[in-house]
C-alpha positions as CSV (number, residue, x, y, z in Angstrom):
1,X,206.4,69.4,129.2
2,X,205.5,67.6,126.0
3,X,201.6,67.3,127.0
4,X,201.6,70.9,127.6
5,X,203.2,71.9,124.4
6,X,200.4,69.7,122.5
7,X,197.8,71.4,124.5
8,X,199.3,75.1,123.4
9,X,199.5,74.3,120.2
10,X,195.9,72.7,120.3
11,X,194.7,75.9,121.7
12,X,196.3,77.9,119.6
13,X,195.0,76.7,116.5
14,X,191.2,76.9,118.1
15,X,192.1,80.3,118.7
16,X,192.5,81.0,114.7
17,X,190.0,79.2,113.7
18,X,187.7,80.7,115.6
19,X,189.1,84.2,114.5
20,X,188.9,83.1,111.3
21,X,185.0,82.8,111.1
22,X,184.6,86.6,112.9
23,X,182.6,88.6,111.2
24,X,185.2,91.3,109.3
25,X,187.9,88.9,109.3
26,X,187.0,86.9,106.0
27,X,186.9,90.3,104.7
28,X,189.9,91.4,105.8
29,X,191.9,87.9,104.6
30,X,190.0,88.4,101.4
31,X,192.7,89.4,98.4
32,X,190.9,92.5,96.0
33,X,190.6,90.5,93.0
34,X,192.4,92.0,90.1
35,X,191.4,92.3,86.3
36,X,193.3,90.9,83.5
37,X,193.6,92.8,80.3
38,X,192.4,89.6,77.8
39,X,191.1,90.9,74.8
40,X,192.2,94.0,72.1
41,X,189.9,94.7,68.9
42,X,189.6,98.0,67.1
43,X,187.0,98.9,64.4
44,X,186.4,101.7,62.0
45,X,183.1,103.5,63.2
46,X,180.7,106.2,62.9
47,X,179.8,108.4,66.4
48,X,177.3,111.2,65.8
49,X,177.9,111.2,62.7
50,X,182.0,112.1,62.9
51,X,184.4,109.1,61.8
52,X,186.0,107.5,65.0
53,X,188.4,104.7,65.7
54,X,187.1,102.7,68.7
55,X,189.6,100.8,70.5
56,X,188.2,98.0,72.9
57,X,190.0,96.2,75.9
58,X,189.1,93.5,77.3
59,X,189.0,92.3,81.2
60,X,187.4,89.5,82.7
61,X,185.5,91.3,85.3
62,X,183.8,94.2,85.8
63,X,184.0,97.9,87.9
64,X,187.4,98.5,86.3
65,X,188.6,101.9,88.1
66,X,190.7,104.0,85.4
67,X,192.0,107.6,85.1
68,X,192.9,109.6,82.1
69,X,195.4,112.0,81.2
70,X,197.0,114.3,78.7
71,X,200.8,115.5,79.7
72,X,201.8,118.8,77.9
73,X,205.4,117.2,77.2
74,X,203.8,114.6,75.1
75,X,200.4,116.2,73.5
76,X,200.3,113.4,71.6
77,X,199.4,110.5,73.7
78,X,196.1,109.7,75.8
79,X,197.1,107.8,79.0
80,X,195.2,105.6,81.1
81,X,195.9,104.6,84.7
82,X,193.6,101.1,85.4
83,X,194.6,99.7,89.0
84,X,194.2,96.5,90.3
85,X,194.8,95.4,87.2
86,X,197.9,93.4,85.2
87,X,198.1,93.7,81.1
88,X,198.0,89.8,80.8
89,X,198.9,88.4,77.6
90,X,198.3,91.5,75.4
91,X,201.3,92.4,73.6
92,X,203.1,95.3,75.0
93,X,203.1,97.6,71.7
94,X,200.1,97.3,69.0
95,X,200.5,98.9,66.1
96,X,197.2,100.9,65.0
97,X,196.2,101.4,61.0
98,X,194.6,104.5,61.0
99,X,194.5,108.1,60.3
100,X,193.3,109.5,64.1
101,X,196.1,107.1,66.2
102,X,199.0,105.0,65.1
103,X,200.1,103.0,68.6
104,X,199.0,101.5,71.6
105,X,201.1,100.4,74.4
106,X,200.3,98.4,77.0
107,X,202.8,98.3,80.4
108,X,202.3,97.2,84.0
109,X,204.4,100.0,86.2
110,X,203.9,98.8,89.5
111,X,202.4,95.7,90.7
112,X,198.7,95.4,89.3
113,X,199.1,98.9,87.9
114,X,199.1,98.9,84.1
115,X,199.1,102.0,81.8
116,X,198.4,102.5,78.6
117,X,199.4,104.8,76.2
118,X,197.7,105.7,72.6
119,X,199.5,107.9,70.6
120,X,197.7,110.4,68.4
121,X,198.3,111.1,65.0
122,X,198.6,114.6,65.8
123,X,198.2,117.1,68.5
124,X,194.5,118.2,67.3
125,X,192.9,114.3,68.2
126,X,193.8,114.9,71.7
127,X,191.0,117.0,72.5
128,X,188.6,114.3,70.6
129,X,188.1,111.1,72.5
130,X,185.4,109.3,74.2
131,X,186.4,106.6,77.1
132,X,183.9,104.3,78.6
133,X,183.0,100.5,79.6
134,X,180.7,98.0,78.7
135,X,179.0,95.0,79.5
136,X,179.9,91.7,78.5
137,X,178.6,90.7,75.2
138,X,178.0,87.2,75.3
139,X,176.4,87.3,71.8
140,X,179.4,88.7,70.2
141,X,181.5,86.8,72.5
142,X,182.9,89.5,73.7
143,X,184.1,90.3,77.4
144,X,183.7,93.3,79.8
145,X,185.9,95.9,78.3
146,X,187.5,99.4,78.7
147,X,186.5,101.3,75.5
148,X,188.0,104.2,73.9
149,X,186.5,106.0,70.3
150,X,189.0,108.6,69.2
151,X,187.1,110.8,67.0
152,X,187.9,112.8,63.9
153,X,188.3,116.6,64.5
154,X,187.0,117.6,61.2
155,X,183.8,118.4,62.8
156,X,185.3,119.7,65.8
157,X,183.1,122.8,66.2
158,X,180.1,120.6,66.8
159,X,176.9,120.1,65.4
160,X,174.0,117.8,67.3
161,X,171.5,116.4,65.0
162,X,167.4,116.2,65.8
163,X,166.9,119.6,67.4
164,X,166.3,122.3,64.9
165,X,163.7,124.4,66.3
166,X,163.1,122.9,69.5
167,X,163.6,125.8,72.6
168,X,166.1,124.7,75.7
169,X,166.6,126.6,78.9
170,X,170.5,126.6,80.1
171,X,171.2,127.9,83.4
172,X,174.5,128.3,83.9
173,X,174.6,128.3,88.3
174,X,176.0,131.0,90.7
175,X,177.0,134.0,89.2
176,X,177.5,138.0,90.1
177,X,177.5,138.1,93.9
178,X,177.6,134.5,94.7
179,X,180.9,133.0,93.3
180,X,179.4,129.4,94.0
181,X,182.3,126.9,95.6
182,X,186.1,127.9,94.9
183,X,188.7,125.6,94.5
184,X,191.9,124.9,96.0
185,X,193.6,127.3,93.4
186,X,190.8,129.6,93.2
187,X,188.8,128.6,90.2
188,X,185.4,129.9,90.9
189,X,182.2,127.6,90.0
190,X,180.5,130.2,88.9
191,X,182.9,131.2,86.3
192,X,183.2,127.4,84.8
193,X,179.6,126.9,84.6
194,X,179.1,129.9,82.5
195,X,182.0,129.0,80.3
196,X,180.4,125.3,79.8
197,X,176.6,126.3,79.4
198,X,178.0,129.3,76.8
199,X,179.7,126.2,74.8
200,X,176.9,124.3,75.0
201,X,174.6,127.0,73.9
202,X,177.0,127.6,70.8
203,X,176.4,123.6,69.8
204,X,172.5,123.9,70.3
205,X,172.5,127.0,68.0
206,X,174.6,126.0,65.3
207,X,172.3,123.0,65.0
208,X,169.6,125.3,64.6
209,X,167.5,124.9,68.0
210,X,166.6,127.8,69.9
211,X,168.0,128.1,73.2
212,X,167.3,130.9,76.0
213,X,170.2,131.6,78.9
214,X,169.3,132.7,82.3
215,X,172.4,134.3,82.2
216,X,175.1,135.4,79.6
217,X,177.4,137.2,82.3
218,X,179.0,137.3,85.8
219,X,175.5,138.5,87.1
220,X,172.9,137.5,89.4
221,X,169.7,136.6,87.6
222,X,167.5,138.2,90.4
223,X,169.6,141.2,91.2
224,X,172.1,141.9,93.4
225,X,172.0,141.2,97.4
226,X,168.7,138.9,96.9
227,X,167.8,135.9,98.5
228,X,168.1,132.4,97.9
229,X,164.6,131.7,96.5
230,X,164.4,134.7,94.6
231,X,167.7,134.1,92.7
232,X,166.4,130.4,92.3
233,X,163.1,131.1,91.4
234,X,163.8,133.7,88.3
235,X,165.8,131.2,87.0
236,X,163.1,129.1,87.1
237,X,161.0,131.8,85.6
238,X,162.7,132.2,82.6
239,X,161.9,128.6,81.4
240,X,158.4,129.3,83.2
241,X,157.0,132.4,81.4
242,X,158.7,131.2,77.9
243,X,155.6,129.3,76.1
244,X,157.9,127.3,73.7
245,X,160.1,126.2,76.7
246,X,160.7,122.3,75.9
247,X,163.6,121.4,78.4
248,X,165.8,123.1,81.4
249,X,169.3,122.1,82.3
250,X,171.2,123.7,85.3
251,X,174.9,123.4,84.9
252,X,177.1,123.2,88.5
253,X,180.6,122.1,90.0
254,X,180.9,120.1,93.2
255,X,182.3,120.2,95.5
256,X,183.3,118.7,99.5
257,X,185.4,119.5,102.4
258,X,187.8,116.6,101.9
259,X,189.5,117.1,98.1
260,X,189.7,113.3,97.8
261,X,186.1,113.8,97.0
262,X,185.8,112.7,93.3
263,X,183.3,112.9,89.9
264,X,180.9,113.3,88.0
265,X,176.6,113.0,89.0
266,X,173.1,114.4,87.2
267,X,169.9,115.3,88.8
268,X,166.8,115.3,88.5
269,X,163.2,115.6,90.5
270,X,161.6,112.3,91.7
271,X,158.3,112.6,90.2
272,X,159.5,113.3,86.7
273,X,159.8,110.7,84.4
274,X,160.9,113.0,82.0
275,X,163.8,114.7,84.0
276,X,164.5,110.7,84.6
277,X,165.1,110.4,81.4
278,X,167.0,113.6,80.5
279,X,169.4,113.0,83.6
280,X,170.1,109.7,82.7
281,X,171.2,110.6,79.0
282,X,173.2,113.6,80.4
283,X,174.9,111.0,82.7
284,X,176.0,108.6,79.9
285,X,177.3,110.9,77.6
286,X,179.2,113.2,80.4
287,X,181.0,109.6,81.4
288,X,182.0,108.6,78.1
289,X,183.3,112.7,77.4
290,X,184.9,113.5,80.7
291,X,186.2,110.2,81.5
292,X,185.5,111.2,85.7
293,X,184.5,108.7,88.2
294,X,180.6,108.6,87.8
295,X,178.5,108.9,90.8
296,X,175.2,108.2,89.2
297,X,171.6,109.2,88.5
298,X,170.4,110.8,91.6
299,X,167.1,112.4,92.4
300,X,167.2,115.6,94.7
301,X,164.8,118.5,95.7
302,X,167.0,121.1,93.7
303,X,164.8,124.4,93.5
304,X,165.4,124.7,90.1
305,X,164.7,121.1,89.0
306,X,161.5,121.1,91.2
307,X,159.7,124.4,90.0
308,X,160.5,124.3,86.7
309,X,157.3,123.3,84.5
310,X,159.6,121.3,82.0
311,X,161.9,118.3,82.3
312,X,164.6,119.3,84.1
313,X,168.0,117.9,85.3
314,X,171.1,119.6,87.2
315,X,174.2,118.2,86.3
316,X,177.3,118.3,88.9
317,X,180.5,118.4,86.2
318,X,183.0,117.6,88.6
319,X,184.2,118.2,92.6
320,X,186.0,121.8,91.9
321,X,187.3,120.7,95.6
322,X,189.4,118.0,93.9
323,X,192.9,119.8,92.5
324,X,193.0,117.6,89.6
325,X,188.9,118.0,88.8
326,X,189.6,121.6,89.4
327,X,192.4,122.2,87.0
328,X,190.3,120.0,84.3
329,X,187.5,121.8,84.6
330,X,189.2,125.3,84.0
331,X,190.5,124.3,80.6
332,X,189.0,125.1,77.5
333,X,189.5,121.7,76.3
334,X,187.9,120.1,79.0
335,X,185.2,122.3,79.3
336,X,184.3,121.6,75.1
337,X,184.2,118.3,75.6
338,X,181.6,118.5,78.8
339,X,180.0,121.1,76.5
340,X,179.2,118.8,73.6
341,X,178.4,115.9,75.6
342,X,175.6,118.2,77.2
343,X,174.7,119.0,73.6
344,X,174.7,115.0,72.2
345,X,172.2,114.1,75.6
346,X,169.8,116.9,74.5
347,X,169.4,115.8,70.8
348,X,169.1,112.3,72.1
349,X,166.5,113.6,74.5
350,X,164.2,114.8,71.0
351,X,165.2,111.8,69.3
C-alpha cells in the first residue's frame, strides 16, 4: 500500500512538472507585474507659450494604463484611474504651491488600483490640462513617469504660433445625408467632427493662417444622394484646385461593433513622408490633450489622404461606439481641447 502511494505521488509530481513546461501555461502561472508609484516632482513651466504647472509621477516600469475624469459634483478635481498599480511610498496628500492646483492625493481603492486626485484652483483649470508619459530619463535620473501640465487659462481662446499665412485644408467627415457612425445615445459623427474642425479652424485663424473648410454645415460636399467617390473626391478637390493649399487634415470618430472598443489613432498614406510626419505630430499632441488610449500612427488607403496633392493625415478622435468616448466627445470641453491639439500639431508641422 505504501509502495503504491510513493509511486502516485511520484507520478503525480511528473504530471506537473510536465504541465508546467506546456506552452501557455508559464503564461498563465505568470503574475501581471504591477507598477509602483516611486517618484513625485513638480516644476514651474512654459507650454506653447501659456504658463503650466507640470506634475510628474514616477513608476518603475513602463505601458502604465490610466483613465481620466472630471465629476460634475466636484469640478474642481482631475482624477486618474492607473491599474495594476499600488501608490508605494508617496505620501498620500501633497500639498501643491501654485496658482493653477493646490493638492494632490494619492490612494490605492482596490487592490493595485490607485487614484489620484488633483484639485484645481478653480473650476476654469479644469478644461486646461495636458496628461501623458515618458521615458525614463537616465540623464536626469529620472524614472518612467505619468505626467500631467495643468495650464493657465489666461490664453484659453487659443493662439498657435508659426503659421501666419500659411493655407490648411480641414475636412470635417460625413455630413448632410450621411450621418457617419452613431453612438449608443445617438451622437452623430458627423455632427462632432464639424464641431471639432470649426474649433480648430477658429485657432488657425486667430493666429493668422488661412484655412479653407470643405464644409461649414450639415451638408454633403458633392451634393445630395451622390456616391462615395464623388463625395470623397470633392473633398479632395477643394485642397486640389486651391494653388496655396499647404496641408489637408480630415477629422473622423470611430467607431466598432463591440463598445469596449477604445481610443484614439491618425492616418496617413504610406508613400508620404510628409503625411508621416503630420500624422505623427497629430498623434502626440491628441494623446497628451485627450488623455484616450492611443492606438498609434497607422498608414491606410483613405480616399482623401491618398488623392490629395498635399500632406495629408485623417485623424480617428475617439470610438463614438464606446459610451464614455461618446459622451466625451459631445462636449464642448472636450471637443476644445481635441481642437487645439489639432491646432498645436499644425504649427509644429511649419515649424
Amino acid at each position: 500500500m505504501k509502495m503504491l502511494f510513493r509511486w502516485a505521488s511520484l507520478a503525480g509530481a511528473v504530471i506537473l512538472a510536465a504541465l508546467v513546461f506546456l506552452p501557455g501555461c508559464t503564461e498563465a502561472a505568470r503574475h501581471v507585474r504591477n507598477h509602483e508609484l516611486n517618484y513625485f516632482q513638480t516644476s514651474n513651466v512654459k507650454v506653447d507659450g501659456r504658463d503650466a504647472l507640470r506634475i510628474e509621477i514616477g513608476m518603475d516600469n513602463d505601458k502604465l494604463e490610466y483613465e481620466t475624469s472630471v465629476k460634475p459634483y466636484a469640478e474642481t478635481q482631475l482624477i486618474v484611474d492607473l491599474q495594476n498599480t499600488k501608490p508605494g511610498e508617496l505620501r498620500k496628500t501633497i500639498s501643491l504651491k501654485s496658482k493653477l492646483a493646490t493638492k494632490v492625493r494619492i490612494a490605492e481603492l482596490q487592490r493595485n488600483h490607485t487614484q489620484i486626485r488633483i484639485d484645481f484652483s478653480n473650476p476654469a483649470v479644469k478644461d486646461n490640462y495636458r496628461i501623458y508619459t515618458l521615458e525614463r530619463d537616465r540623464k536626469a535620473k529620472k524614472p518612467y513617469r505619468l505626467v500631467i501640465d495643468v495650464l493657465d487659462n489666461g490664453a484659453a481662446g487659443g493662439k498657435v504660433t508659426g503659421i501666419a499665412g500659411r493655407t490648411i485644408v480641414l475636412d470635417a467627415g460625413h455630413g448632410g445625408t450621411d450621418s457617419g457612425a452613431v453612438g449608443p445615445t445617438g451622437v452623430m459623427e458627423k455632427n462632432v467632427t464639424l464641431a471639432v474642425t470649426k474649433k480648430v479652424e477658429s485657432i488657425l485663424k486667430n493666429s493668422g493662417a488661412r484655412v479653407v473648410m470643405t464644409r461649414t454645415r450639415d451638408v454633403d460636399v458633392y451634393g445630395p444622394n451622390d456616391t462615395a467617390r464623388q463625395e470623397l473626391q470633392a473633398r479632395c478637390n477643394v485642397s486640389n484646385f486651391d494653388p496655396s493649399s499647404e496641408l489637408f487634415v480630415s477629422i473622423h470618430c470611430n467607431s466598432f461593433s463591440s463598445q469596449e472598443a477604445k481610443g484614439m489613432e491618425t492616418y496617413y498614406y504610406a508613400s508620404s513622408s510628409r503625411g508621416k510626419r503630420l500624422a505623427t505630430l497629430l498623434n502626440e499632441e491628441l494623446e497628451k490633450a485627450g488623455g484616450l488610449l492611443n492606438r498609434g500612427v497607422k498608414t491606410a488607403n483613405f480616399y482623401v489622404i491618398k488623392h490629395t496633392n498635399v500632406p495629408a493625415s485623417l485623424i480617428e478622435l475617439g470610438f463614438i461606439s464606446n459610451y464614455r468616448e461618446e459622451r466625451l466627445l459631445n462636449t464642448d470641453s472636450y471637443q476644445q481641447k481635441l481642437a487645439g491639439a489639432v491646432a498645436r500639431a499644425i504649427a509644429r508641422f511649419f515649424n
